[in-house]
C-alpha positions, 0 to 999 in steps of 0.5 A, a space after each residue: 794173745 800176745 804179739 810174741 805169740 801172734 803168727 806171721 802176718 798173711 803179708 809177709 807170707 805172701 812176700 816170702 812165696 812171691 820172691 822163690 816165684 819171681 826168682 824162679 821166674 827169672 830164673 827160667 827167663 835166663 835159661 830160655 834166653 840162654 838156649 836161643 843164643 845159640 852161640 853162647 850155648 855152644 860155646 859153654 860146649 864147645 871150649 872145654 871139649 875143645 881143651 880137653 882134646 887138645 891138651 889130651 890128645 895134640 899136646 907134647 911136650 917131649 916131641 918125637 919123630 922130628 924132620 931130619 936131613 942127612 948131607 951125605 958126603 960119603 955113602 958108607 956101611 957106617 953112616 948108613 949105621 949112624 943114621 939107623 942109629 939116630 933113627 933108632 932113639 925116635 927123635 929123628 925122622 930122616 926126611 931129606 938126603 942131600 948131597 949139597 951145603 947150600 941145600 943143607 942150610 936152605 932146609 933148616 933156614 925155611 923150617 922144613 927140617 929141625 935136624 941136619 946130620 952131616 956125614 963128612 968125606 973119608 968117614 969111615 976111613 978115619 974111624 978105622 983109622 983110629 982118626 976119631 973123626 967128627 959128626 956134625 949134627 946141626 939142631 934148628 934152636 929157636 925152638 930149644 923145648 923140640 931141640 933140647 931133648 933130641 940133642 940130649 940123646 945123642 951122647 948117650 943112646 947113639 954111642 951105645 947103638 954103634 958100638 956093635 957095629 965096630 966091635 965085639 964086645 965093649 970098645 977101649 973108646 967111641 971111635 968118633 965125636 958128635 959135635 951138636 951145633 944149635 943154631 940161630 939160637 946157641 944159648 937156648 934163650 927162650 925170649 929169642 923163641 918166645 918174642 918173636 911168636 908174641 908178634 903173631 900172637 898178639 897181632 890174632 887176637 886184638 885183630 880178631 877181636 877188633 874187627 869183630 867188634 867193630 862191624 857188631 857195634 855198629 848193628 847193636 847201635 843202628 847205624 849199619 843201616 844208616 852206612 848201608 844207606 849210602 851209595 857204597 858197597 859191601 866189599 868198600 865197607 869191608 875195605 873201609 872196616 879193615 885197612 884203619 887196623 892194618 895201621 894198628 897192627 903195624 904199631 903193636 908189630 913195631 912196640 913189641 919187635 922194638 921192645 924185644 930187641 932193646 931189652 931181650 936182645 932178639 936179633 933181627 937178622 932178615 929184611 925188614 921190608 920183606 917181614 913187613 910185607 909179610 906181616 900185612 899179609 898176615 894182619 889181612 887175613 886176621 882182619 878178614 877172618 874176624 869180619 866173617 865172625 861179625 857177619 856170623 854173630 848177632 851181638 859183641 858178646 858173641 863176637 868176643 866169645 867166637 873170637 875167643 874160639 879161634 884163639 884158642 886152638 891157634 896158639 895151642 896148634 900153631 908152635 907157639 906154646 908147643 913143639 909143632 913138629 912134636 904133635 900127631 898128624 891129625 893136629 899138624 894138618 889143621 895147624 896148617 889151615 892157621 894163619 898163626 902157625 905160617 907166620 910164626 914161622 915166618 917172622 921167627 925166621 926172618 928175625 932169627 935166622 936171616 930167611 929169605 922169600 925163597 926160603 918163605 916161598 911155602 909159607 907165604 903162599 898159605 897166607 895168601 890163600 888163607 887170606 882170599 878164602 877169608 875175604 871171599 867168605 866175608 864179602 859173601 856173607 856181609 852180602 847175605 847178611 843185607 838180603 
């Protein structure tokens, strides 16, 4: 018999069989390890369900039913058919009426409302007249994906409803003109919306994922005991852990606020000292939210992929990448429980239109909230974590 001929020697046929045996048998291995690391099996799960709902179900980009306020300066049969008129194109919400300017800008500068109409004195005089007066409709533009398509109705839709209220048939011409006016933001410049919520947007993640990170490495690499060894407490630890980041978030504040008024143009209109302020707020909140992930964790690949879930639905919920007020209810109220989405409208409001504490007042006290629950959440489990 020749070699040719010869089969396969019982040695490599054992080798064949032994490698499918030990594949299989790592393969098997990793699927054990996979379904005790909880974490990583839940987050296989749980991100793209959670895009899925979001995209599908919180997303719009052409939002409908925006806060509106009406400043009334004459209570007439026609306004109120303006305002039923703009009511009727479903952009507009008509939350506030007020009867006072300063009021009338306070709620557009705080963000409680995107529009204001303005109905002047001797209105509807003027139209019977044949004065064709002027409508002030005032948009809040640093958002200019909300703002645009809601001013884009007015000429159009708003016309076309109020003709039936002043005659029978079609009118030689509109008794009045609507006069759009955008505010903080004229030229609908994106970088002007976009700059601003990149401060917050970055200062989430890298504060997330810094302190989170921090904490673990120190359990991964055995010296957590050795720290906890010493006479300090848990609260000094986590002190000791996160005011090193405060510092670091003021810098990456500073380059991106620095760079976005040196080449984008971004204005900054508000106070400086009351923005940082609020920043440090906000940088706290992050730092003590992340410290809670590194408690609840057991290794940097989970703090980064839990990290990463917290991420995700702050920059889709919080108004940075979509209209806030364009999404349903359900996600407007979980938004409201994010730090991002009060500080975006914090810093956007400072730099762009000028905003004060008392225009802040609200959002400013959710991040103190925010904070306290996420430090006390901390501390509690940083102490459970030593028993």
């Amino acid at each position: 018999m020749s070699t040719v001929d010869q089969p396969f020697p019982t040695h490599e046929i054992r080798e064949r069989f032994g490698f499918w045996k030990r594949s299989y048998a790592m393969l098997l291995k990793e699927f054990i390890q996979l379904r005790r690391d909880r974490v990583s099996f839940a987050m296989i799960i749980i991100i793209p369900v959670m895009q899925l709902l979001l995209f599908g179900y919180a997303i719009n980009t052409t939002p409908h039913n925006l806060p509106s306020a009406v400043l009334i300066q004459e209570d007439s049969d026609l306004a109120r058919s303006v305002l039923k008129a703009l009511e009727n194109t479903a952009y507009f919400r008509f939350l506030y009426e007020v009867h006072d300017v300063d009021d009338f800008d306070n709620l557009l500068k705080s963000g409680k409302v995107l529009f204001g109409v303005e109905i002047p004195r001797g209105f509807e005089r003027a139209v019977r007249r044949g004065d064709k007066p002027a409508l002030l409709v005032a948009a809040d533009a640093t958002d200019p994906v909300a703002a645009s398509a809601a001013l884009g109705s007015l000429g159009m839709v708003v016309q076309t409803a109020l003709k039936h209220d002043l005659y029978i048939g079609a009118p030689p011409e509109m008794p009045f003109e609507i006069r759009a006016h955008a505010r903080y933001n004229p030229a609908a410049s994106s970088s002007l919306n976009i700059v601003p919520g990149l401060v917050g947007t970055i200062l989430t993640m890298t504060m997330l994922i810094f302190t989170a990170l921090s904490v673990t490495r120190e359990v991964e690499r055995g010296t957590m005991e050795s720290l906890l060894s010493m006479p300090i407490k848990p609260v000094e630890v986590m002190f000791g852990k996160i005011i090193p980041y405060v510092l670091v978030g003021f810098v990456q504040a500073f380059l991106i606020i620095g760079i976005g008024v040196g080449l984008f143009g971004v204005p900054v209109l508000g106070n400086l000292v009351l923005l940082a302020l609020l920043s440090t707020l906000f940088i706290t909140t992050n730092l003590s939210i992340g410290y809670t992930i590194s408690t609840v964790v057991q290794n940097q690949l989970q703090a980064m992929q839990m990290s990463m879930m917290f991420f995700l639905p702050s920059i889709l919920l919080s108004g940075f990448m979509f209209p806030f007020a364009g999404m349903p209810a359900w996600a407007q109220y979980l938004g409201e429980g994010l730090p991002l989405t009060h500080y975006l409208r914090i810093v956007r409001a400072i730099m762009l239109k000028g905003a004060t504490m008392q225009n802040l007042r609200y959002d400013a006290l959710a991040l103190a909230v925010l904070m306290l629950i996420a430090m006390t959440i901390a501390v509690t489990r940083f102490r459970r974590t030593l028993d």
